[in-house]
Z-matrix of the N, CA and C atoms (Angstrom, degrees):
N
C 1 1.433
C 2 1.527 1 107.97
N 3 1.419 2 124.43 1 148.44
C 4 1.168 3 134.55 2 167.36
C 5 0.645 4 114.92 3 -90.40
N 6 1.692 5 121.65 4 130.63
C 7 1.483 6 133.99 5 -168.62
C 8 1.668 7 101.28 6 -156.74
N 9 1.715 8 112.08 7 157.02
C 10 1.443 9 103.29 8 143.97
C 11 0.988 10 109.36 9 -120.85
N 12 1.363 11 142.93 10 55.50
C 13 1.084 12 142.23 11 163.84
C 14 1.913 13 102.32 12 -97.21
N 15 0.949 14 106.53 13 164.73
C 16 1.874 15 109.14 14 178.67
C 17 1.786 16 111.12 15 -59.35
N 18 1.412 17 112.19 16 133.93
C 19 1.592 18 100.05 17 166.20
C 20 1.131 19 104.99 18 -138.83
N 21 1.442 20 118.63 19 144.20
C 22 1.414 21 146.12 20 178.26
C 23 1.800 22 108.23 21 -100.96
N 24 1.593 23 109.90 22 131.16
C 25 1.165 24 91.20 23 165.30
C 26 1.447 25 106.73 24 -147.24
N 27 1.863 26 102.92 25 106.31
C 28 1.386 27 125.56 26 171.85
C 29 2.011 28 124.06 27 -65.22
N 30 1.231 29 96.42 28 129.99
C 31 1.574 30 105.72 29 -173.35
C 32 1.735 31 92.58 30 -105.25
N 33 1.285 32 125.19 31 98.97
C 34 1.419 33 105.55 32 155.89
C 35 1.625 34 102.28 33 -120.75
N 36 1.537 35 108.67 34 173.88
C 37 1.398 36 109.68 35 -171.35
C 38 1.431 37 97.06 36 -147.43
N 39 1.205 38 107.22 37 145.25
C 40 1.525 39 118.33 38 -165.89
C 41 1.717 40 117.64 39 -175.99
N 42 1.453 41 131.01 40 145.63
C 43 1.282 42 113.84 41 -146.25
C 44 1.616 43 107.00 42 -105.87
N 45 1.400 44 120.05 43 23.07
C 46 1.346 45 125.60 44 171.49
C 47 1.593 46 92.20 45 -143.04
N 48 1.565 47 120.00 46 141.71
C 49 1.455 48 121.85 47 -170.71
C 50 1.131 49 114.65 48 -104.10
N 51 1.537 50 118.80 49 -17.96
C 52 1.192 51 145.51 50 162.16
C 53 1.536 52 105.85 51 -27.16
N 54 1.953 53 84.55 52 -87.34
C 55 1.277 54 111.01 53 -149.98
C 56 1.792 55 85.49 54 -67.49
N 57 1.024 56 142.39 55 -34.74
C 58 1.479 57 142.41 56 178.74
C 59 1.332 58 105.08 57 -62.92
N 60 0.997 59 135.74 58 -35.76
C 61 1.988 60 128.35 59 172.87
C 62 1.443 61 105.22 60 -83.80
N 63 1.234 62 118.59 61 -25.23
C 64 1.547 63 123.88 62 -173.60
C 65 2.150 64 98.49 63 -69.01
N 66 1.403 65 112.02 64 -60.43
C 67 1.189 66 123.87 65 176.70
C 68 1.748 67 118.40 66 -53.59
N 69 1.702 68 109.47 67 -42.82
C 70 1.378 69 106.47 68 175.78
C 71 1.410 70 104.20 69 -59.74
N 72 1.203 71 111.74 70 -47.75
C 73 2.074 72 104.57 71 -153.01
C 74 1.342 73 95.74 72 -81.88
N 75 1.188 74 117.31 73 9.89
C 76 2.065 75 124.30 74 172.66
C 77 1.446 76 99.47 75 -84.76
N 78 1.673 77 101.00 76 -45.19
C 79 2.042 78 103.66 77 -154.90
C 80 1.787 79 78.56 78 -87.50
N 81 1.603 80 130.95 79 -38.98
C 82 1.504 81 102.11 80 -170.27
C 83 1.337 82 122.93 81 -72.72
N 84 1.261 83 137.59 82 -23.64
C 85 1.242 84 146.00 83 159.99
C 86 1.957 85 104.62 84 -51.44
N 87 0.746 86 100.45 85 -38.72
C 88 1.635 87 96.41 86 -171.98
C 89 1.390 88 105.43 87 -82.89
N 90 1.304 89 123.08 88 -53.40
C 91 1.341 90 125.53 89 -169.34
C 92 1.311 91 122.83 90 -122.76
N 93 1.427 92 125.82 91 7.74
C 94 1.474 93 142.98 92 -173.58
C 95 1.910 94 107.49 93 -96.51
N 96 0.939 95 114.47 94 168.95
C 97 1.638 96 123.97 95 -178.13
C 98 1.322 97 99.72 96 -73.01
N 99 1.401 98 121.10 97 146.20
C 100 1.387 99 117.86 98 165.95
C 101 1.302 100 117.15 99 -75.00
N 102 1.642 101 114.48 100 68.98
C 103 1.679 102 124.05 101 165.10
C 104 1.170 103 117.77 102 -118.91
N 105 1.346 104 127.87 103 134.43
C 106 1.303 105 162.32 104 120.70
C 107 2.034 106 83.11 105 19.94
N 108 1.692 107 125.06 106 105.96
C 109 1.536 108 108.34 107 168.35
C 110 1.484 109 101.05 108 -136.70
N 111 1.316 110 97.05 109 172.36
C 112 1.919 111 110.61 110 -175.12
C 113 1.159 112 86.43 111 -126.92
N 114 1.664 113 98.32 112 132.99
C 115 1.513 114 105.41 113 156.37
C 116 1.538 115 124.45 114 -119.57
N 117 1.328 116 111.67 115 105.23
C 118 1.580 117 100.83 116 -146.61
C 119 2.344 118 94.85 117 -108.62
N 120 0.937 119 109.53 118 -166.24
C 121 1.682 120 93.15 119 -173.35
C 122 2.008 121 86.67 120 -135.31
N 123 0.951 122 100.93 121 175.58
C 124 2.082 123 117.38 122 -169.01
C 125 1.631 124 80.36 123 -65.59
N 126 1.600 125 118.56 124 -68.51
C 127 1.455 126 102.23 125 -155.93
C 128 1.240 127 120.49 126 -56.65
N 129 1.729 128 125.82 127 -27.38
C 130 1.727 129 120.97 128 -164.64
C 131 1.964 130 91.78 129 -83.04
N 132 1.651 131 126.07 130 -34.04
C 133 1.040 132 117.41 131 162.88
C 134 1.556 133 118.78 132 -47.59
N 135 1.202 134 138.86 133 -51.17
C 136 1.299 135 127.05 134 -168.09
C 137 1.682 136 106.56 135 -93.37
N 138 1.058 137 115.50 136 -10.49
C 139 1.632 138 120.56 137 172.35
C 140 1.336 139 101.75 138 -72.40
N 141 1.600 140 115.73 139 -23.78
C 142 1.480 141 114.64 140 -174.58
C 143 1.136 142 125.01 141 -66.24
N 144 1.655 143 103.31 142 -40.04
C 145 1.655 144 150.51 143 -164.11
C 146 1.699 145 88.53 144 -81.58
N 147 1.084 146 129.95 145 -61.82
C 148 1.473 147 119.47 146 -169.24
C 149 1.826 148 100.78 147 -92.28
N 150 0.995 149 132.63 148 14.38
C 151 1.513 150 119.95 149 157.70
C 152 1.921 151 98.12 150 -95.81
N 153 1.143 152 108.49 151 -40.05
C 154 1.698 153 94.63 152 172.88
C 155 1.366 154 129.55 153 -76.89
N 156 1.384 155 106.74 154 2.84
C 157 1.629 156 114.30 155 -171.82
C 158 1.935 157 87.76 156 -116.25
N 159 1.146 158 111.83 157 -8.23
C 160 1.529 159 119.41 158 156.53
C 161 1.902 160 124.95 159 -64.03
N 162 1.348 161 79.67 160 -61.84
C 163 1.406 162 104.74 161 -179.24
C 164 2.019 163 108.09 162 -57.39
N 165 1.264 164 91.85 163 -44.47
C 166 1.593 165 102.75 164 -166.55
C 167 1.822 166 105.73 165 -66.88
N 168 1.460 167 103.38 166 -56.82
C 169 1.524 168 115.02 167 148.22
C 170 1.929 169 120.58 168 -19.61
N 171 1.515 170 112.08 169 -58.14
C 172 1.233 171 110.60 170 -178.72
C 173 1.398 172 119.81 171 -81.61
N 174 1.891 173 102.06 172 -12.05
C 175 1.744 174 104.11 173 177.89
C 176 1.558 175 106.52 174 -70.59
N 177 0.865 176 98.89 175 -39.38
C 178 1.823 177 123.35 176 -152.22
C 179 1.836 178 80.80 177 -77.26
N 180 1.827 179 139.83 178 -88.41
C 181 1.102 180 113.08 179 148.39
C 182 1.285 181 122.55 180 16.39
N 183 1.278 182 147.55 181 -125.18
C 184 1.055 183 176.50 182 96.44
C 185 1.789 184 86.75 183 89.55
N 186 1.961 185 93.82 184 -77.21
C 187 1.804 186 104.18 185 -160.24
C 188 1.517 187 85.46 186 -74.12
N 189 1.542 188 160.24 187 55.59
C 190 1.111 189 135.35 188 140.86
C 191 1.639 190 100.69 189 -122.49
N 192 1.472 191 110.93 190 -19.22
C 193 1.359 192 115.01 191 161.15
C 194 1.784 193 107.76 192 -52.39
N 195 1.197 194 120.89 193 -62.80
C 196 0.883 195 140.01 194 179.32
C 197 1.361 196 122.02 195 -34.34
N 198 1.297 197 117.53 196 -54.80
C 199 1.391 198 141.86 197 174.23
C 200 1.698 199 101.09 198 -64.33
N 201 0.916 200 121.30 199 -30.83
C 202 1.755 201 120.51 200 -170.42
C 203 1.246 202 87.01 201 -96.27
N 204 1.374 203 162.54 202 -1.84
C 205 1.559 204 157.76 203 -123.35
C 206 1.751 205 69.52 204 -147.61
N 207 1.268 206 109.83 205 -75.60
C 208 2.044 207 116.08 206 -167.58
C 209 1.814 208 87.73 207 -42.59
N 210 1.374 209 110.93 208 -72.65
C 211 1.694 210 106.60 209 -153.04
C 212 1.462 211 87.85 210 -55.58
N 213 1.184 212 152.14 211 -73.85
C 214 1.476 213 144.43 212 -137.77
C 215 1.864 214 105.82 213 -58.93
N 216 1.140 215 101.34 214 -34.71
C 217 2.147 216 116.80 215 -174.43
C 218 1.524 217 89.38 216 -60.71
N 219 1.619 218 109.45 217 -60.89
C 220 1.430 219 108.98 218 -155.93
C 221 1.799 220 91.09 219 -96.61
N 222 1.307 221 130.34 220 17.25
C 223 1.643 222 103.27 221 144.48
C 224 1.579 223 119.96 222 -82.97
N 225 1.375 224 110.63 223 -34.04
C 226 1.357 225 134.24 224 179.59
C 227 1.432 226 121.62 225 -65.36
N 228 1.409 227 100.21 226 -26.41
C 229 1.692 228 109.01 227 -177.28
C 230 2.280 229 95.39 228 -99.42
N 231 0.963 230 81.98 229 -10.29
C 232 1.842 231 76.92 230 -178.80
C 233 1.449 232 106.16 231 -101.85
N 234 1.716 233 133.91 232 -12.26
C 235 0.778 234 132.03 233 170.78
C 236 1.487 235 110.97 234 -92.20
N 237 1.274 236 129.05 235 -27.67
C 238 1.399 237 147.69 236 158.08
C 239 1.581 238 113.94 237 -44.26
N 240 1.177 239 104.44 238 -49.91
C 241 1.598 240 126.00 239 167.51
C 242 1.477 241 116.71 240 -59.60
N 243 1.162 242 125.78 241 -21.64
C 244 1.353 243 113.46 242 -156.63
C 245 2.015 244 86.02 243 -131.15
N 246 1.163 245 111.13 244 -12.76
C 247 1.494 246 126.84 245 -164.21
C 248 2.045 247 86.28 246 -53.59
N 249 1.315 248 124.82 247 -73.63
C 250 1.268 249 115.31 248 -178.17
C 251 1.212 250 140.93 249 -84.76
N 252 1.549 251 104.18 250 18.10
C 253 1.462 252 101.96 251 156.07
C 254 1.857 253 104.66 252 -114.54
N 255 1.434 254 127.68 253 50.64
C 256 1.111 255 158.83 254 123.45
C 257 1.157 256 120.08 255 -89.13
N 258 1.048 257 129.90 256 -20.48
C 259 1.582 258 116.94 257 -176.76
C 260 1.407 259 90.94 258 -118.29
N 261 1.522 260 146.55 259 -27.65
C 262 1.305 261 135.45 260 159.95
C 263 2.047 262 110.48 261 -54.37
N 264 1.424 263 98.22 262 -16.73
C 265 1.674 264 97.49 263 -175.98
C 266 1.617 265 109.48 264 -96.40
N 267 1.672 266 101.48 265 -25.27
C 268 1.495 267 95.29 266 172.71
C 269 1.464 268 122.45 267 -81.79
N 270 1.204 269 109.97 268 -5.28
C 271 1.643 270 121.85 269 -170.41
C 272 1.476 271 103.88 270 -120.99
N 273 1.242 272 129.68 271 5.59
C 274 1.415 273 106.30 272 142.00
C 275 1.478 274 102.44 273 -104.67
N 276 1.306 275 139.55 274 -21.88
C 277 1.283 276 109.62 275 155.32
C 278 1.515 277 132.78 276 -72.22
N 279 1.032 278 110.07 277 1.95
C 280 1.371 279 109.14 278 165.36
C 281 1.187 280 111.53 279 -58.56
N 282 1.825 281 115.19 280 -82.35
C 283 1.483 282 141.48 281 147.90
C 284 1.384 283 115.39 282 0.97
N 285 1.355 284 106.67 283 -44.98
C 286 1.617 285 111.83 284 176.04
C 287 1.647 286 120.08 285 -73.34
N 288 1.398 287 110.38 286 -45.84
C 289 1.211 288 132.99 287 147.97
C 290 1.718 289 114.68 288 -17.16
N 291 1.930 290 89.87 289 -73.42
C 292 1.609 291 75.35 290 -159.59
C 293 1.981 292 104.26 291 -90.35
N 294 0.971 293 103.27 292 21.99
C 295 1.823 294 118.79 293 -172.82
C 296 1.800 295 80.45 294 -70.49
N 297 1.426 296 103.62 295 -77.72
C 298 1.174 297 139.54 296 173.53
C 299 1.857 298 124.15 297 -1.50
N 300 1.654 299 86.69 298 -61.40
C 301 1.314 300 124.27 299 -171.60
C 302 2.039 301 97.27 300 -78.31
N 303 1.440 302 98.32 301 -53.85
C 304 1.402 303 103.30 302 174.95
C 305 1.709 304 123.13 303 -58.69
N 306 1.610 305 127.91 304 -43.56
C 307 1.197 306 106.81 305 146.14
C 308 1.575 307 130.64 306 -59.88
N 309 1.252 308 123.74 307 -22.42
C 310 2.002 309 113.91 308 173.99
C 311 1.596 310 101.47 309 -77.75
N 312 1.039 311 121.34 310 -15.56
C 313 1.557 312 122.87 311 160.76
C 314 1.704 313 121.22 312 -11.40
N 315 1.105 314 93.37 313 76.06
C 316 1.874 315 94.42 314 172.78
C 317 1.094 316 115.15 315 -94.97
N 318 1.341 317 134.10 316 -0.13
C 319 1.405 318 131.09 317 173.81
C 320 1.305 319 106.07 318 122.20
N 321 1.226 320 117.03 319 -37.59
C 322 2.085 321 108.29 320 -175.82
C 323 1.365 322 89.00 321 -54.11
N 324 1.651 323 137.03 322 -54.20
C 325 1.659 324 119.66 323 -174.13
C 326 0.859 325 131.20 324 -74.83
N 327 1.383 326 136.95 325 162.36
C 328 1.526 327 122.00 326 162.32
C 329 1.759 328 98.25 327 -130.20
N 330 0.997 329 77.00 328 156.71
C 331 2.118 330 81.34 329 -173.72
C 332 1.405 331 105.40 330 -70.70
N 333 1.538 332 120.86 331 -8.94
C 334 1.648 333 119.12 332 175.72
C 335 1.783 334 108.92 333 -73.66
N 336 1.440 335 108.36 334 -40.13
C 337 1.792 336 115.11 335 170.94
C 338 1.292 337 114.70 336 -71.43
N 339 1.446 338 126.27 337 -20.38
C 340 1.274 339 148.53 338 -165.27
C 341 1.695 340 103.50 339 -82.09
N 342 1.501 341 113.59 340 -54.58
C 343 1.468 342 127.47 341 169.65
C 344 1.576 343 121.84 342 -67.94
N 345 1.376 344 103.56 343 -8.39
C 346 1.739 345 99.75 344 -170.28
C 347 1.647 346 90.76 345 -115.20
């Protein structure tokens, strides 16, 4: 934690954590500075460290969801975009087609079979 206040940082080791936090906040009250202290243990420190490297994981998640959500809108909106001047290109060549077909017109066609 960031602070400017003074910090101490005690390593003791002992095989009940209890009775080891129970004994520190005995010896810091007696013989420690009159400050405001945390006594926290290695595992709730690194449980800390992997719930924020959790969290950071689900941000990061989240904005790449996000980013595939943007590319998919704007593939759909650029194919949307371009959707009728494809069908303005297939229908004057169509048109051209049967223009085409209507001058070689010898009679087997008629422009009514030609239109359907």
């Amino acid at each position: 934690m960031l602070s400017d206040k003074p910090q101490w940082y005690l390593t003791v080791y002992g095989p009940n954590l209890s009775e080891l936090r129970q004994a520190l906040e005995e010896l810091w009250k007696a013989y420690g500075p009159p400050l405001v202290y945390d006594i926290e243990s290695v595992d709730d420190q690194r449980a800390d460290v992997y719930r924020q490297e959790g969290r950071i994981t689900t941000m990061l998640a989240a904005v790449a969801l996000l980013a595939v959500g943007i590319a998919m809108v704007s593939a759909y909106a650029l194919v949307g975009s371009s959707s009728p001047r494809l069908i303005t290109a297939q229908s004057n060549f169509a048109s051209s087609v049967i223009s085409a077909l209507r001058t070689l017109d010898t009679g087997q066609l008629s422009s009514a079979s030609l239109a359907s």
